[in-house]
C-alpha positions as CSV (number, residue, x, y, z in Angstrom):
1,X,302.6,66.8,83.8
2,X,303.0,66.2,87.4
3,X,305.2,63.6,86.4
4,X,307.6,64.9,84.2
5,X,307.9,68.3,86.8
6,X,308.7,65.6,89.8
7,X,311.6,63.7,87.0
8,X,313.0,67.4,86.7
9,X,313.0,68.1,90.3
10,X,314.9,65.0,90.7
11,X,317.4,65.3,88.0
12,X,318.1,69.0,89.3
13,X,318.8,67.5,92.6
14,X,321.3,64.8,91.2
15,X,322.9,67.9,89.1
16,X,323.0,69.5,92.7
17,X,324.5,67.0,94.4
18,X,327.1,66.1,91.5
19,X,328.2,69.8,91.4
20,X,329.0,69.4,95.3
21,X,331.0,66.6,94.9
22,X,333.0,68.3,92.1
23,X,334.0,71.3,94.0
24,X,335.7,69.3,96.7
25,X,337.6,67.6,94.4
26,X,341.0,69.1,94.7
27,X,342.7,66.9,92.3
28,X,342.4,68.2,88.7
29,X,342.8,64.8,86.8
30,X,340.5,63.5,89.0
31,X,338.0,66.1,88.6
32,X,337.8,65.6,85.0
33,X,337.1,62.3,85.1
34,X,334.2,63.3,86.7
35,X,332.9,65.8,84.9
36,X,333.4,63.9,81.5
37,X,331.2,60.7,84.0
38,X,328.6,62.9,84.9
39,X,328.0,64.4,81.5
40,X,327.7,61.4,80.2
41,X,325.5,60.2,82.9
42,X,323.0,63.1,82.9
43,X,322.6,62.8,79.2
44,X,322.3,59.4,79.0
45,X,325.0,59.7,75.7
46,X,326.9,56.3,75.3
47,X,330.3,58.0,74.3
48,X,331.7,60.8,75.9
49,X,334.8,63.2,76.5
50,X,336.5,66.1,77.5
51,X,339.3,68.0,75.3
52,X,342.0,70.1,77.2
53,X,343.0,73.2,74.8
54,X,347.2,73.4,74.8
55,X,348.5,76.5,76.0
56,X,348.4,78.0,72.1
57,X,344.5,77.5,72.2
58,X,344.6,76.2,69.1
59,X,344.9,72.4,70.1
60,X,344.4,69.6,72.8
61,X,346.7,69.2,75.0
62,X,345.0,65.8,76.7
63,X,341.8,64.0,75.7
64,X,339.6,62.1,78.2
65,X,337.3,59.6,77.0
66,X,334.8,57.1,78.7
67,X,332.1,54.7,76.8
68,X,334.7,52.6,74.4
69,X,335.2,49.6,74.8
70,X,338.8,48.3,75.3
71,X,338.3,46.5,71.9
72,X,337.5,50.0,70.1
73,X,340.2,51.7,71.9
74,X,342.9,49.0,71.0
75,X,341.9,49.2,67.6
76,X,342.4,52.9,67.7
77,X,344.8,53.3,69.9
78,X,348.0,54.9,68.5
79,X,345.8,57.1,65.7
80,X,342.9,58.5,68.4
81,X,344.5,61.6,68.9
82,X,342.2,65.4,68.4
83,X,344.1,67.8,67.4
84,X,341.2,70.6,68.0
85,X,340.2,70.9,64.4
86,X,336.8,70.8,62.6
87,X,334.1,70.4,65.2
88,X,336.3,70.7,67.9
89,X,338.2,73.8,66.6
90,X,334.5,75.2,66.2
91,X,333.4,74.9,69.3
92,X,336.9,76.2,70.5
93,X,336.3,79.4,68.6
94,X,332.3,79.9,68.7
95,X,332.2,79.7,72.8
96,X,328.8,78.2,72.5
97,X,327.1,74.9,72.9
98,X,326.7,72.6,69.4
99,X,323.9,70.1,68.8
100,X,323.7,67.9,65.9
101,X,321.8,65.2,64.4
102,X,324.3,63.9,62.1
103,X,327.5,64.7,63.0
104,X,329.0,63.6,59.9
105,X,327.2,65.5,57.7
106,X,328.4,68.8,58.8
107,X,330.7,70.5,56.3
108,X,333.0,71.1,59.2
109,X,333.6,67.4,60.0
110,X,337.0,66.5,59.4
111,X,336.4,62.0,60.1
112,X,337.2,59.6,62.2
113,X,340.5,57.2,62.4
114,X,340.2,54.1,61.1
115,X,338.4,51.3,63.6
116,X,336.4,54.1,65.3
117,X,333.0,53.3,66.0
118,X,330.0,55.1,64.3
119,X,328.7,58.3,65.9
120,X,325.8,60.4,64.9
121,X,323.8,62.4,67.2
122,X,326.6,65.3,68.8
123,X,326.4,67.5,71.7
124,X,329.3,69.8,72.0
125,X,329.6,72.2,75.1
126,X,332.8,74.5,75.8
127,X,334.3,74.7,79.4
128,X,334.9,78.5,79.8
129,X,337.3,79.4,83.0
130,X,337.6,83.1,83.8
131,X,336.8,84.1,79.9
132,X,339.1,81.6,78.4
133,X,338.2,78.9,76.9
134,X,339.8,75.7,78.6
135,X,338.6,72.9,77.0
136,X,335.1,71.3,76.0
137,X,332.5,68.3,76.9
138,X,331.9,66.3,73.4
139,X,328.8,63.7,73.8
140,X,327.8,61.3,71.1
141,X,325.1,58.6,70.4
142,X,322.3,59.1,72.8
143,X,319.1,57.3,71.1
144,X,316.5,59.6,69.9
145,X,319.2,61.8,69.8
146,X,319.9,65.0,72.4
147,X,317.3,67.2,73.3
148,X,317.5,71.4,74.6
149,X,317.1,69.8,77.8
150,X,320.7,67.8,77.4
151,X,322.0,71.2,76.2
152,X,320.9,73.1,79.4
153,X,322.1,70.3,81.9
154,X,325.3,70.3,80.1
155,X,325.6,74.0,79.9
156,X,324.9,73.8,83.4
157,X,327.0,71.4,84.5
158,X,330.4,73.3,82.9
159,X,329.3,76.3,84.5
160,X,329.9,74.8,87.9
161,X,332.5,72.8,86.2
162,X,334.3,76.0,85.2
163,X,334.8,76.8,89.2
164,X,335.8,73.4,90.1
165,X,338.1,73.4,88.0
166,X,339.6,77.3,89.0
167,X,339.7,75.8,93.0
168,X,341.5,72.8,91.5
169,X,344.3,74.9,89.9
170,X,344.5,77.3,92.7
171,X,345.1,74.4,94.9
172,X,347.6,72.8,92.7
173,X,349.4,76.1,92.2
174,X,349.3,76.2,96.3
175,X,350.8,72.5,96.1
176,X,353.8,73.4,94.0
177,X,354.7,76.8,96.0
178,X,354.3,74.7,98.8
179,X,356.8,72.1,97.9
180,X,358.9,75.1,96.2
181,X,359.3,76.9,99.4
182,X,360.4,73.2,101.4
183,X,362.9,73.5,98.6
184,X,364.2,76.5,99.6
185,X,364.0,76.3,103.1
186,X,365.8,73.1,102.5
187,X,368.1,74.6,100.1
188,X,368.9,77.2,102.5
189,X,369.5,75.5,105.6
190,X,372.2,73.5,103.7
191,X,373.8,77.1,102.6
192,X,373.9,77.6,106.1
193,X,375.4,74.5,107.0
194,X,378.0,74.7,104.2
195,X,379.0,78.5,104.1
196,X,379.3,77.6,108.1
197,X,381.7,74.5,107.0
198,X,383.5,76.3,104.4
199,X,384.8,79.1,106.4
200,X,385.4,77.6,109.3
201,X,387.6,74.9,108.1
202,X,390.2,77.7,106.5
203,X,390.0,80.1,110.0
204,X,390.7,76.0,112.2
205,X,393.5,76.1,109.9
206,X,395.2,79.2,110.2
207,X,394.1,79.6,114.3
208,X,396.1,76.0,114.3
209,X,399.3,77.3,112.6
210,X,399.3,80.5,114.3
211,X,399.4,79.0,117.4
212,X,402.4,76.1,116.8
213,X,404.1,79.5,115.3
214,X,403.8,81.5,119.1
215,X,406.4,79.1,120.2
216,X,408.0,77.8,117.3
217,X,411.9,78.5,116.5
218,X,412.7,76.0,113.7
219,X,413.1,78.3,110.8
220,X,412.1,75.6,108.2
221,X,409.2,74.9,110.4
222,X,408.0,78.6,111.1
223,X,407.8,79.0,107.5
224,X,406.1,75.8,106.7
225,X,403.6,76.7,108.9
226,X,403.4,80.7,107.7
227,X,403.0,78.9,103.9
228,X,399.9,77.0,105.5
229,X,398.6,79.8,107.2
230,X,398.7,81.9,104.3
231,X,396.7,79.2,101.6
232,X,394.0,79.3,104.4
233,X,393.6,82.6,104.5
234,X,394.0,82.8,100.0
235,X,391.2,80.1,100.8
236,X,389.2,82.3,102.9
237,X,389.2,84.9,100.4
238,X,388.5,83.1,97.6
239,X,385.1,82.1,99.9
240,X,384.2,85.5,100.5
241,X,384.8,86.4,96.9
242,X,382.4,83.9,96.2
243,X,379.7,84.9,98.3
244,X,380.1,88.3,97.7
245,X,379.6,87.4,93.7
246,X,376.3,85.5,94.8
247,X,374.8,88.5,96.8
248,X,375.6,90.3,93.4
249,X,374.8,87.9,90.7
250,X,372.9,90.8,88.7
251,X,375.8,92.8,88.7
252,X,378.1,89.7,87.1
253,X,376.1,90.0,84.7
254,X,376.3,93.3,83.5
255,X,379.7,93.8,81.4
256,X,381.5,97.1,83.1
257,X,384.5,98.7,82.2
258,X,385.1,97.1,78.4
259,X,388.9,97.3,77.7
260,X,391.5,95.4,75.5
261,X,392.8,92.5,77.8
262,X,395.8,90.6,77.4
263,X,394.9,87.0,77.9
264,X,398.4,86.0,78.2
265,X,398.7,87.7,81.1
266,X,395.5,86.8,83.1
267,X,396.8,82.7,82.0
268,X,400.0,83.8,84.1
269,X,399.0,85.5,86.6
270,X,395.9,82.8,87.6
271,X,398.4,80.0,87.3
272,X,401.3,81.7,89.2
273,X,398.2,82.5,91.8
274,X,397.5,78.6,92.0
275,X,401.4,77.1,91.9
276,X,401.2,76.1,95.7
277,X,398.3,73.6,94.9
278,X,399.5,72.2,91.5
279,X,402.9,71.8,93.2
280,X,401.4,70.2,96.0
281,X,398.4,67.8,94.3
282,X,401.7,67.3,91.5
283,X,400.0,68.3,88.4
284,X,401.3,68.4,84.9
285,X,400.3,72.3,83.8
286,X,400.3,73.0,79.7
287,X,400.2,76.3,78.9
288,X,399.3,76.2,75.1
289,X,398.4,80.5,73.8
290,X,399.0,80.7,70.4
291,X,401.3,83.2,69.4
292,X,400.6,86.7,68.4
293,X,397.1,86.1,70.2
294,X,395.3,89.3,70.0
295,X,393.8,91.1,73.1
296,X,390.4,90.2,73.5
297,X,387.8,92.8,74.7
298,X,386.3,92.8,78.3
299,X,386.6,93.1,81.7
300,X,390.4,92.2,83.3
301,X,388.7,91.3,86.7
302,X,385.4,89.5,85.4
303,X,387.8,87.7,83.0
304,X,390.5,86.9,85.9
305,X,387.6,85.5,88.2
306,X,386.3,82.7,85.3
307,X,389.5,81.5,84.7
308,X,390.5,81.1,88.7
309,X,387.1,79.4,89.1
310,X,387.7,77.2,86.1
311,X,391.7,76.2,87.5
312,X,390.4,75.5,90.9
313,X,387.9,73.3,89.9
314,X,390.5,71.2,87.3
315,X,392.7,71.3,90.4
316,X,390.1,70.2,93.0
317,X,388.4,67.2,91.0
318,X,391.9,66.3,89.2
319,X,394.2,63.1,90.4
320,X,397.3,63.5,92.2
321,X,400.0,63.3,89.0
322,X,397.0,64.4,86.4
323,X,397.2,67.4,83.9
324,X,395.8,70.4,82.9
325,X,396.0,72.3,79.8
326,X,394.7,75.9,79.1
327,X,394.7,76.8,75.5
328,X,393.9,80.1,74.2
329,X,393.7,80.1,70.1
330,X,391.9,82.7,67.3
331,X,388.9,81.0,66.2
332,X,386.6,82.7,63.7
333,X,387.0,86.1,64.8
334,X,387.2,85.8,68.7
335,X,389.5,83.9,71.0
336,X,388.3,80.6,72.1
337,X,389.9,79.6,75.7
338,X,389.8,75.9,77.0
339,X,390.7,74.6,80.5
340,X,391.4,70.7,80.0
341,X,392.0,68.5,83.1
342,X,391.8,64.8,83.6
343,X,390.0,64.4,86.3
344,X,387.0,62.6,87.8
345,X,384.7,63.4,85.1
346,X,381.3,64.6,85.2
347,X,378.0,62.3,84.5
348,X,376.3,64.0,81.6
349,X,373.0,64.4,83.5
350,X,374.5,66.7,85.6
351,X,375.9,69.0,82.5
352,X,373.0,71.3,83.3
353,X,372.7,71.2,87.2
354,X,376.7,72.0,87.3
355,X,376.1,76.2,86.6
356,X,372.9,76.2,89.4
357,X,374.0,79.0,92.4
358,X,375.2,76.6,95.4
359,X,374.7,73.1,93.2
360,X,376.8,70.5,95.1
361,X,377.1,66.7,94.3
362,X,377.4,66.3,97.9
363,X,375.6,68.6,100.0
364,X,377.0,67.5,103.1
365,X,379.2,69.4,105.4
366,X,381.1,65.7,105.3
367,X,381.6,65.9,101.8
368,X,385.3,65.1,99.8
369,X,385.7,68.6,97.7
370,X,385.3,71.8,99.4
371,X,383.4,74.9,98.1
372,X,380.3,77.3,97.8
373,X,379.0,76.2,94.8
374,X,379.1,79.3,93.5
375,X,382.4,78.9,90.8
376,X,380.7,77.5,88.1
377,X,377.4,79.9,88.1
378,X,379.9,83.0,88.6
379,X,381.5,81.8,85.0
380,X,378.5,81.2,83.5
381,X,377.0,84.6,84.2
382,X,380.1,86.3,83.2
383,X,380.9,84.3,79.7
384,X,376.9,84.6,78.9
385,X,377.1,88.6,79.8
386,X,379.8,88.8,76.7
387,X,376.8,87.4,74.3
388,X,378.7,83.9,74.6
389,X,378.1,80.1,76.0
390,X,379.8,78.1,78.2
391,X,380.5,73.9,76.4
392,X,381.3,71.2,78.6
393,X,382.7,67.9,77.0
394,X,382.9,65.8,79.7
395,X,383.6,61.9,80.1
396,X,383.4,60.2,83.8
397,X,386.6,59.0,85.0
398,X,388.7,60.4,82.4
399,X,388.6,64.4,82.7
400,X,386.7,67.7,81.6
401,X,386.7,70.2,78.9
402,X,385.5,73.7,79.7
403,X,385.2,76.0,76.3
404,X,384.3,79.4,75.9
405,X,384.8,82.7,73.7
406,X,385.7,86.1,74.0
407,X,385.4,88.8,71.0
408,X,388.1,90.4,69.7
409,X,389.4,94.0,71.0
């Protein structure tokens, strides 16, 4: 008697000293590696694991196992997968610890894959964290089979499990805002650094011609530099507008002021608004509307902004001598408007990161094309507050193709 109380003074201790060590273990794969270890080690079980329920609750998300041997697991490998059912999906749904003898003769057993080693004697024990059920503990084949003792030590063990496990998310979840925030600190000392670059370079510009203008008489001259004075202040503008449109991205996306709106128009009036550059970078301009086009219904200014956004940029990343064709045609009851340009292309992978507030393919203030960042996003947000979607066809070194629809007035 003596004996058996000192054995259970010392196994308590061990439990102790194992449920120490878990709670300082900040890593949660690593924790439950250990936890699945010391069940099976308390136990004395040869086979044991620990099921991770998916985010349904339903299933297993990942399934930790320790006790095959690298023979049994490479004849299994490929079909050992749990997907929470029978047993499993029992314990999931009962909360409460399972002890068998025979394993397989339990109506709810739903068999093994093929090449999986015999098991019998089962001891199931759910991991509960903060009511919900996160995953369980599954031990199998202990000789002379598991006892209410096994039950209790396990029970035991997921309890403190169960907090180990909460301090291991909570310092996860502390390690990914952490890295987030870097992000954004990151993120915006390079807004900084770029709105900074991007407005100065316009106001250097204009402070330059201004001043070669104080004492300049040369007709020809004075108006050559009154032409560059004035793109750097359009330039400047177009900045501002941008910024302005970032501050406000909720109110982009809200469609105000729904009225018929000639499309026609807005093409003429953004390409007349971007002559100077296409004259100066030499660029082939197509104007393709089909005729009769209907007005489309929306919002003259949101509209006028995606298509300016959408010309700079097939200005900007075109070739000196390329093209650019905007087509505006009917298409199944709305108006379908492409800009076309045959520029330097853009690397599918970067399809998505493209229409992300301030994205930049250089970030540095050293960087080739100028820019906030902020065109793309601004005519996403706009299209997508009419009910539509933005399509980019795209192919490096030969050009872009930005499509989008409008409904009909």
């Amino acid at each position: 008697m003596e004996e058996e109380i000192q054995r259970k003074i010392i196994e308590l201790e061990n439990l102790r000293n194992l449920m120490i060590d878990l709670t300082t273990e900040l890593s949660l794969d690593v924790l439950l590696e250990k936890i699945v270890h010391t069940a099976k080690e308390i136990t004395g079980a040869r086979y044991a694991a620990l099921g991770v329920v998916d985010k349904s609750g339903k299933g297993i998300e990942r399934f930790i196992t320790i006790g095959l041997t690298n023979q049994e697991l490479s004849i299994i490998k490929g079909c050992h997968s749990p997907k929470g059912k029978g047993l499993l999906d029992s314990l999931f749904k009962e909360k409460t610890p399972l002890q068998l003898e025979d394993l397989t003769k339990d109506k709810r057993f739903v068999g093994f894959p093929r090449g999986h080693p015999a098991m019998r004697s089962f001891l199931g024990v759910p991991i509960i964290s903060k009511g919900k059920i996160f995953g369980g503990i599954y031990l199998t084949e202990k000789q002379g089979g598991f006892t209410q003792e096994d039950k209790n030590l396990v029970h035991t063990l997921t309890a403190g499990a169960s907090a180990a496990i909460e301090n291991a998310r909570l310092y996860n979840d502390l390690q990914k805002a952490y890295t987030e925030l870097l992000e954004v600190d990151k993120l915006k000392s390079d807004i900084i650094a770029n709105v900074s670059h991007e407005l100065r370079t316009p106001i250097t510009i204009a402070n330059g011609a201004l001043d070669v203008l104080k004492g300049e008489e040369d007709k020809e001259t004075r108006d050559q530099f009154i032409n560059m004075t004035i793109e750097a202040l359009k330039r400047l503008n177009s900045i501002i507008g941008d910024l302005i449109a970032a501050a406000t991205t909720d109110e982009i996306k809200k469609v105000q002021q729904l009225t018929p709106v000639n499309l026609t128009e807005i093409i003429d009036l953004v390409t007349n608004n971007f002559k100077p550059l296409i004259i100066k970078k030499k660029i082939k301009m197509k104007i393709q509307v089909e005729e009769d086009l209907p007005r489309v219904k929306g919002n003259f200014k949101q509209i006028l902004h995606v298509m300016g956004n959408l010309l700079d940029n097939a200005i900007k990343f075109n070739r000196e001598g390329g093209s650019i064709t905007i087509k505006a045609t009917k298409n199944k009851g709305k108006v379908q408007v492409c800009v076309i340009d045959t520029g330097k292309g853009i690397p599918r992978k970067q399809h998505k990161k493209i229409f992300k507030p301030l994205y930049q393919e250089d970030s540095t203030t050293t960087r080739k094309y100028s820019g906030t960042g902020m065109g793309l996003t601004i005519v996403k947000d706009v299209v997508e507050a009419y009910g539509e979607k933005v399509i980019v066809e795209s192919k490096v070194g030969k050009g872009s193709r930005f499509c989008f629809n409008l409904p009909l007035a």
